[in-house]
C-alpha positions as CSV (number, residue, x, y, z in Angstrom):
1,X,91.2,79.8,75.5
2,X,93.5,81.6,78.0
3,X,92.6,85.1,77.0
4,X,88.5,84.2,77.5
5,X,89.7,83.1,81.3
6,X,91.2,86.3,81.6
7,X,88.7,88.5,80.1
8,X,85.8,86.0,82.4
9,X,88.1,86.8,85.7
10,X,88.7,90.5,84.8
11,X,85.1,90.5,84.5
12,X,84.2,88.7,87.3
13,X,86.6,90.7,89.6
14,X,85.4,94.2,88.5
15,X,81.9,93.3,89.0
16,X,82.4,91.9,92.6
17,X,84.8,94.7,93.8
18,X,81.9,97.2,92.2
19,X,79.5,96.0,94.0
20,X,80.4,94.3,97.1
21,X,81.0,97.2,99.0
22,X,77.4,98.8,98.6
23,X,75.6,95.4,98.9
24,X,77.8,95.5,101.9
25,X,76.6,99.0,103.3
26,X,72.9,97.9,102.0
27,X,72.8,100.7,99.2
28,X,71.5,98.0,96.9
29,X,70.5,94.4,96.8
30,X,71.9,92.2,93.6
31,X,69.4,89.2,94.9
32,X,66.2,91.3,94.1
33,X,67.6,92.8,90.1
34,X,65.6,91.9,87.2
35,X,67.8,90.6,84.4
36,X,67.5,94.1,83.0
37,X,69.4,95.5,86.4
38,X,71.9,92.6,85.6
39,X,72.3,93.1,82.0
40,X,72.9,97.2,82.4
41,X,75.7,96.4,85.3
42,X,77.2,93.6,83.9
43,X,77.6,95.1,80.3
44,X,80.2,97.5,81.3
45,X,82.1,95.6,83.7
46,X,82.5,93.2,80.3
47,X,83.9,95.8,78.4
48,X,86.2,96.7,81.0
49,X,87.5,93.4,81.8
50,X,87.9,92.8,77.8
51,X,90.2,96.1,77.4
52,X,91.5,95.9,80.3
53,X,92.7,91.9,79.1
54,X,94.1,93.1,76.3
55,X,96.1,96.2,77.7
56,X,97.9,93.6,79.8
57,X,98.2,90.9,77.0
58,X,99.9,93.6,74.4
59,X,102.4,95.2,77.8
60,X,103.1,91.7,78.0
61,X,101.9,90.9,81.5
């Protein structure tokens, strides 16, 4: 169960530190996406959270 927290806060970090800065500066909007807009930007912000999890978990960390 600790490893899904991890991989949902990896997740969850990426995808904020992505994006804040250009909702920020107004390049884009996350309020008006479709779920398709979601789905396309959340998908690989998974992945990386999820390998980037288990990097750490087999160094150790």
């Amino acid at each position: 169960m600790a490893a899904v927290r991890a991989r949902v806060f990896n997740t969850a970090t990426v995808l904020v530190a992505a994006n804040a800065p250009m909702t920020l500066l107004k390049v884009t909007g996350p309020r008006t996406w479709s779920a398709a807009d979601w789905a396309s930007d959340i998908v690989p912000h998974l992945g990386y959270g999820i390998t980037a999890g288990a990097v750490l978990r087999a160094l150790g960390a």
